[in-house]
C-alpha positions as CSV (number, residue, x, y, z in Angstrom):
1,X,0.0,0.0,0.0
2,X,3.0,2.1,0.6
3,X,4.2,2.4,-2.8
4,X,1.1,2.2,-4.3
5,X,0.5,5.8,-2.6
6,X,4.0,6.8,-3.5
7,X,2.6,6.5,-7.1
8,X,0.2,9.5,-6.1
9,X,-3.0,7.1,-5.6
10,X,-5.5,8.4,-2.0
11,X,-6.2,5.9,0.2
12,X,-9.7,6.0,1.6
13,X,-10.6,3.1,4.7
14,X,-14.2,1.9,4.6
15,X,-15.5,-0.3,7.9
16,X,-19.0,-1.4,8.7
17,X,-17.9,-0.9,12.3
18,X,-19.7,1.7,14.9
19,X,-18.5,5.3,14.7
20,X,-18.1,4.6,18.6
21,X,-15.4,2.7,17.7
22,X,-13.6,5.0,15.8
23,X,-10.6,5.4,18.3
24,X,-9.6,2.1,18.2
25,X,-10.2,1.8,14.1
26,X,-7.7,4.6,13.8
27,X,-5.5,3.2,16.4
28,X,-5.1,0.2,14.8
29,X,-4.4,1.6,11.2
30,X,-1.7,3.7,13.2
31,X,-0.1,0.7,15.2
32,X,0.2,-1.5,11.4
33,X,4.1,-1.4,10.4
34,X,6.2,-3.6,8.8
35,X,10.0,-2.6,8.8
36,X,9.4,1.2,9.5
37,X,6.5,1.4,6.4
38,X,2.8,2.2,7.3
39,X,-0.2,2.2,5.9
40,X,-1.3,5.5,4.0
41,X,-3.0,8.4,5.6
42,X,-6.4,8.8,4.6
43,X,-9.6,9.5,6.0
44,X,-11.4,6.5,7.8
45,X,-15.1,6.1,7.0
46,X,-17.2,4.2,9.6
47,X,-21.1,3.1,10.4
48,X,-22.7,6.2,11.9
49,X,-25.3,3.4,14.2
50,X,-24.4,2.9,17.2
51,X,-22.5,0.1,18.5
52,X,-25.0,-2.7,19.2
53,X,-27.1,-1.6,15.2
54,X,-23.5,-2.5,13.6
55,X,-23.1,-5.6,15.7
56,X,-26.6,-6.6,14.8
57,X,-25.8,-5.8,11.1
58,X,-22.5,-7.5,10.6
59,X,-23.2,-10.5,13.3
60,X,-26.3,-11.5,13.2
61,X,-27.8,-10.0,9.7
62,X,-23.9,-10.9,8.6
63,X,-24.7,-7.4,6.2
64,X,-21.5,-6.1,7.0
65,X,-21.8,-4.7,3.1
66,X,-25.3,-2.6,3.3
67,X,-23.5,-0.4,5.0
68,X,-20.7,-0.5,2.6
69,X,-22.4,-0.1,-0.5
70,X,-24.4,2.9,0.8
71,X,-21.3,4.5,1.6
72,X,-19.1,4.1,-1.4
73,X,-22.3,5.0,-3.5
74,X,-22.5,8.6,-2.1
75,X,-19.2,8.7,-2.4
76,X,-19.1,7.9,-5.8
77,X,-22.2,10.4,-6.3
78,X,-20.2,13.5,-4.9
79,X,-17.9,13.0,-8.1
80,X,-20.7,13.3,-10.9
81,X,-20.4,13.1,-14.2
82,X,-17.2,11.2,-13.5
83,X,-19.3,8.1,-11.8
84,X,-15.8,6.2,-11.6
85,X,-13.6,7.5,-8.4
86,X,-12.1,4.1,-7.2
87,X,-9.8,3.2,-9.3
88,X,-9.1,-0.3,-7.2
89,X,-10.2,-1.5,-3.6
90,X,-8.6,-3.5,-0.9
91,X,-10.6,-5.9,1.3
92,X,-10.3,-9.0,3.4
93,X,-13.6,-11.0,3.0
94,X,-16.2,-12.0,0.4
95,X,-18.5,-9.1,1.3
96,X,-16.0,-6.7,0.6
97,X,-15.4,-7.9,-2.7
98,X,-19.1,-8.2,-3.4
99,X,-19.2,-4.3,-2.2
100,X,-16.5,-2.7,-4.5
101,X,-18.4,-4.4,-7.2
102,X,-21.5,-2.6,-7.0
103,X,-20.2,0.4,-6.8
104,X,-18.7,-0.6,-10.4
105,X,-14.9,-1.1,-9.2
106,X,-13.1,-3.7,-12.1
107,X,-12.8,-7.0,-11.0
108,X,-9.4,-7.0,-11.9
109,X,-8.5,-4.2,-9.3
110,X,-10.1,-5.8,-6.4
111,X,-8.3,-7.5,-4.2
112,X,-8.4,-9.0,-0.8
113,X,-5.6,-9.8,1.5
114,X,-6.0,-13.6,3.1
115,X,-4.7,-14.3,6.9
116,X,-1.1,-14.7,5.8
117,X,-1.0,-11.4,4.5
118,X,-1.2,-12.3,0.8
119,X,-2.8,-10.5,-1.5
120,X,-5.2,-12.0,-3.8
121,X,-6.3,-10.5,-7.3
122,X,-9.9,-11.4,-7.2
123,X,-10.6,-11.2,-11.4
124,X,-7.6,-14.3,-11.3
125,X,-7.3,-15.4,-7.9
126,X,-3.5,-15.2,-8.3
């Protein structure tokens, strides 16, 4: 992610979670470094529900992407006529992937990163 943002590309984190837990989201994005490099500043976006609606949503409903979707839509709609602004999206789970692509990110720029830390072209699973 580093030198992907030292080729001039923003960085934009989307979470389902609770805006109450916005402290700890940042914290952690903060606290990730490998070897001295860390993730790219960018502004973190998160569930304005409260704590227990975004539980209910991503445990139980297991919706985690309404949320999602919703968001990335209006942000895509604050960029009209230009309805592309993501040019490729990061993610860790199926519902991510499923998110980016209705908001009409390419397949072949979404990826997901598995538990090993690999990451995962989604178009070619390579």
């Amino acid at each position: 992610y580093h030198k992907v943002s030292q080729n001039g590309y923003k960085f934009m984190y989307c979470s389902a979670r609770a805006i109450g837990m916005a402290d700890m989201t940042r914290g952690y994005l903060h606290w990730v470094n490998e070897r001295g490099t860390m993730l790219p500043v960018g502004p973190v976006l998160l569930s304005p529900s409260s704590l227990f609606s975004a539980l209910h949503r991503e445990v139980i409903e297991k919706k985690p992407e309404k949320f999602k979707i919703e968001c990335l839509s209006d942000i895509k709609h604050l960029f009209y006529p230009n309805t592309e602004p993501f040019y490729a999206a990061f993610g860790n789970r199926a519902t991510d992937v499923y998110s980016y692509k209705e908001v009409g990110v390419p397949l072949n720029r979404i990826f997901t990163v598995n538990p090993k830390g690999e990451l995962i072209q989604e178009h070619a699973k390579t």
